[in-house]
Structure formats: structure tokens, C-alpha cells
TIBA-361919 format. One line per 8 residues: number of its first residue (from 1); their letters; for each residue x, y, z of C-alpha. Coordinates in Angstrom, 3 decimals. Layout:
TIBA-361919
NUM	A	X Y Z ~ ... $
END
This chain:
TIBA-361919
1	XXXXXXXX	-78.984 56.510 68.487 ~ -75.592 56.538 67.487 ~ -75.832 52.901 66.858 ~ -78.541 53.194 64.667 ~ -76.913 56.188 62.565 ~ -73.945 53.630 61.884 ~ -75.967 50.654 61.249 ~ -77.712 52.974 58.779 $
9	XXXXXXXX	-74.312 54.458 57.302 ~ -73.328 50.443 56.982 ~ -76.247 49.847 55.454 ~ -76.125 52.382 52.974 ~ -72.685 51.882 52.159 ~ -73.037 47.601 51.705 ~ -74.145 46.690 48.026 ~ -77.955 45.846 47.889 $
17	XXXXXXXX	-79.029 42.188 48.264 ~ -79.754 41.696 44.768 ~ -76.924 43.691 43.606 ~ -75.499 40.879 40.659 ~ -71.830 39.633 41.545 ~ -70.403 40.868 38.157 ~ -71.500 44.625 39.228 ~ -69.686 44.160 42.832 $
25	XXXXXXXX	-66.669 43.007 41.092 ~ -66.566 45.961 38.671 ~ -66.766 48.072 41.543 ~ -63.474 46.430 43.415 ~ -61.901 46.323 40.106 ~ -62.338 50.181 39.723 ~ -61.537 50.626 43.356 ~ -58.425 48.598 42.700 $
33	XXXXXXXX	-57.767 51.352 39.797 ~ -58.054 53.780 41.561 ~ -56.083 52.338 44.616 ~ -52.984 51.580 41.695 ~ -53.323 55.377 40.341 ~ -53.077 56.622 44.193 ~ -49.918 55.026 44.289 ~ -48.553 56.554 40.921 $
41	XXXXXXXX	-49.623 59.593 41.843 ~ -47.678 58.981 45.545 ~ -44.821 57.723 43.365 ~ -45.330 54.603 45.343 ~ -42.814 52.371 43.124 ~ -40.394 55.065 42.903 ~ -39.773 54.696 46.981 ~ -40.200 50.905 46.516 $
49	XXXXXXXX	-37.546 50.834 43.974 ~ -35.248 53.064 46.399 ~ -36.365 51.203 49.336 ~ -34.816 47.876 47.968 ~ -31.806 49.927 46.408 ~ -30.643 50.836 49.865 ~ -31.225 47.359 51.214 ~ -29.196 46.316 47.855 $
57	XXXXXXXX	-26.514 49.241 49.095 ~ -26.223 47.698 52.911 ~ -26.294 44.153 51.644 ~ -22.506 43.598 51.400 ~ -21.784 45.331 54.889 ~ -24.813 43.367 56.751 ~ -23.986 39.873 54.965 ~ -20.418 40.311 56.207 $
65	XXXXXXXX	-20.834 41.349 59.394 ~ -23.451 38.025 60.268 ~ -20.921 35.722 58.722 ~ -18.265 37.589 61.139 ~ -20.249 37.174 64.069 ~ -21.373 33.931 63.353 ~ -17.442 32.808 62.755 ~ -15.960 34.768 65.623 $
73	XXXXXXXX	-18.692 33.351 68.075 ~ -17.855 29.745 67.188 ~ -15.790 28.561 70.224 ~ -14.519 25.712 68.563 ~ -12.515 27.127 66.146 ~ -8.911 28.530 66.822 ~ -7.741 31.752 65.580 ~ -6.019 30.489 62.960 $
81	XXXXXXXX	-9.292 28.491 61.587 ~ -11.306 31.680 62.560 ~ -9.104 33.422 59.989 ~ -9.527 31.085 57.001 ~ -13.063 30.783 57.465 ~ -13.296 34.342 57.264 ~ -11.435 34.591 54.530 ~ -13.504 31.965 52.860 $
89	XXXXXXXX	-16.542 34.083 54.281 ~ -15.094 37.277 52.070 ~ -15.140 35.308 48.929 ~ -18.459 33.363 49.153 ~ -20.065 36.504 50.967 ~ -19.345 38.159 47.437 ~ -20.879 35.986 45.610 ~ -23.882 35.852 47.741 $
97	XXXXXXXX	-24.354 39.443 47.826 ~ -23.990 39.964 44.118 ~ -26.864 37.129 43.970 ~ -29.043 39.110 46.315 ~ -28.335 42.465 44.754 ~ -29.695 41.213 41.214 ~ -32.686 39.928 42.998 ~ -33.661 43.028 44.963 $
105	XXXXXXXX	-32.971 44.821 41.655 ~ -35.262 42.784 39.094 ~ -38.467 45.064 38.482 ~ -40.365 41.686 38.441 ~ -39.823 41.830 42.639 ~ -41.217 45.247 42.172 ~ -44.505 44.262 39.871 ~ -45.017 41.494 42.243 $
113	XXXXXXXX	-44.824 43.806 45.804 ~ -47.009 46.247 44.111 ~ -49.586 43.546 43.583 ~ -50.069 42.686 46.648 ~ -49.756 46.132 48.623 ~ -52.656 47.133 45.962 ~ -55.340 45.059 47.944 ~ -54.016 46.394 51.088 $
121	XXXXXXXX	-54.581 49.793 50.419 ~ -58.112 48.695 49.034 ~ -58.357 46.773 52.446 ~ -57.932 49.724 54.324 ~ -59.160 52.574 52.393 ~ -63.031 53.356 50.398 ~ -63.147 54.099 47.271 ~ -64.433 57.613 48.865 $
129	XXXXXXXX	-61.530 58.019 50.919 ~ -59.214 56.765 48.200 ~ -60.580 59.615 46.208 ~ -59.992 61.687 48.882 ~ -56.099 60.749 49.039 ~ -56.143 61.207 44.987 ~ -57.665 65.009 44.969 ~ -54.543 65.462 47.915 $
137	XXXXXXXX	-51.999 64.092 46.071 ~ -52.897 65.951 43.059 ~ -52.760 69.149 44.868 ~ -49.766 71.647 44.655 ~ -48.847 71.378 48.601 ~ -49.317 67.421 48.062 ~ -46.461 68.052 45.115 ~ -44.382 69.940 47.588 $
145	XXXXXXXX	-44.432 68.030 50.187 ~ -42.773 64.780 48.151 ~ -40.706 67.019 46.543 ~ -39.809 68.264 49.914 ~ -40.036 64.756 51.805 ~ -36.125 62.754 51.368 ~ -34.643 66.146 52.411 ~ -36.934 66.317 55.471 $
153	XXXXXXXX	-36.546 63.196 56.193 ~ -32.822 63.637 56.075 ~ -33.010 66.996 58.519 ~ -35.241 64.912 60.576 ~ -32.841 62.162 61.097 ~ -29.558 64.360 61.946 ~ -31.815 65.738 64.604 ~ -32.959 62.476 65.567 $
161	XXXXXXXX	-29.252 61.479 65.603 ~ -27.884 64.751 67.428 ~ -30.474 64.420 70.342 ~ -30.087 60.576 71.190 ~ -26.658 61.064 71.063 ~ -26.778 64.417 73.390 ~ -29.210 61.921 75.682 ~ -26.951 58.936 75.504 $
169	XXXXXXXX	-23.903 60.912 76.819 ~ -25.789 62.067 79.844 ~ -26.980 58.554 80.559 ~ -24.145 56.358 80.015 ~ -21.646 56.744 82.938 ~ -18.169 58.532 82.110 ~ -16.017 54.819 83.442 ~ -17.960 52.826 81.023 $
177	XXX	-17.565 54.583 77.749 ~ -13.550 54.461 78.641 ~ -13.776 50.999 78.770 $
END
């Protein structure tokens, strides 16, 4: 029975057999629509463009510290060439980062992302249930909550933070964090 209620719901729900292949696309283009106005409405590009500001922001750090690793591992090198290559590092690592920083800040990178999370979310998501997510995000606790989110988020991590650390202590023996 319940086999037969979701063939029938399948049914239903796939486009009739002589249903022309200009009136399927219509539908997927207006499901895209709607797929690329959820997303406005979730401020979608907004995080995106913060997302890859932050990666932008760590760049300079993370680049540096692979290129020390990389230098200080190298057990051919003597201290003296470990220094200069470092050095070297510094100035190229500069470069490099400023190179990477313009990329992750052209909005080009963000058009093109967009693009291809849009299908995703079409992937995953009706056009019902995409409507669904629409009349939510339209609503005033929806509006609260994303005004509400980045300091959550930021609560939420200080706890996360505190209580691994609180854990960590009891775990890790006394003689070993001395060391």
C-alpha cells in the first residue's frame, strides 16, 4: 500500500508523457528563479562574499605557516639556508597572498559560485518545498533569526571553545602539557 501511494505521488508529481520539452524547461527555468530569489532572500551572496573575505583574512597567516613547515621540515638544509629561504618565503609569500586575495575578492568568483550552487539547491529541493523555504524566509522570525545568526554563531563558538578546552584539560595528563 504504501508503495503504491508513492508510486502514485511520483506519478503525479513527473510531467505527463506528452508534456512538450519547451514547457518542462520553463518549469526548471522558473524553479531555477525561484531557487536564485531563495537565496536573495537568505542573503546567500552576502555570506558567500564574507565566507571568501575571511579565507582572504587567514590567507597571509595559512600561506606562511605551509611555506614554514615545508622549509623547516626539509632536512637538507642547514639553519643558516633554512633562514634565507624563509626569508625569501616572506617576500614571495606576499606576493602570493596579495594574488590570492584579489582573486577571492573579484565578484566574478562570486557570480560564478552562485551559478552553480543554483542547480544544487534545485537538485535538492521542489519547487513546492522551495516555496516553502521562500514563505519562511519572508517571515518576521525568518528575519530575526539572520539578523540574530553571526552573533549566535559567535556565542555558540566561545561555548564550543570553553567546553573542549574544560574537556581537554581533564584528558591531557598534567607531565605532558609541561613538556
Amino acid at each position: 500500500m504504501c508503495a503504491l501511494a508513492w508510486s502514485a505521488a511520483a506519478l503525479a508529481q513527473a510531467p505527463a508523457a506528452g508534456t512538450p520539452a519547451i514547457a518542462q524547461s520553463a518549469q526548471s527555468a522558473q524553479h531555477l528563479q525561484h531557487v536564485r530569489e531563495l537565496l536573495t532572500v537568505m542573503k546567500y551572496r552576502e555570506h558567500l562574499v564574507a565566507r571568501l573575505q575571511q579565507t582572504a583574512n587567514a590567507m597571509p597567516q595559512a600561506v606562511l605557516q605551509a611555506q614554514t613547515l615545508r622549509i623547516n621540515g626539509n632536512t637538507k638544509l642547514t639553519q643558516e639556508q633554512k633562514k634565507a629561504e624563509l626569508a625569501i618565503a616572506v617576500n614571495d609569500s606576499q606576493k602570493n597572498v596579495q594574488a590570492g586575495q584579489r582573486m577571492l575578492s573579484d565578484p566574478k568568483l562570486v557570480d560564478d559560485i552562485m551559478e552553480r550552487v543554483v542547480p544544487m539547491y534545485a537538485r535538492q529541493f521542489t519547487p513546492a518545498e522551495i516555496d516553502e523555504l521562500l514563505v519562511f524566509y519572508k517571515s518576521p522570525a525568518a528575519l530575526k533569526l539572520q539578523g540574530l545568526l553571526p552573533q549566535l554563531t559567535q556565542e555558540v563558538n566561545l561555548v564550543i571553545q570553553d567546553e573542549v578546552k574544560e574537556r581537554l584539560a581533564s584528558v591531557i595528563p598534567k607531565d605532558a602539557r609541561r613538556k
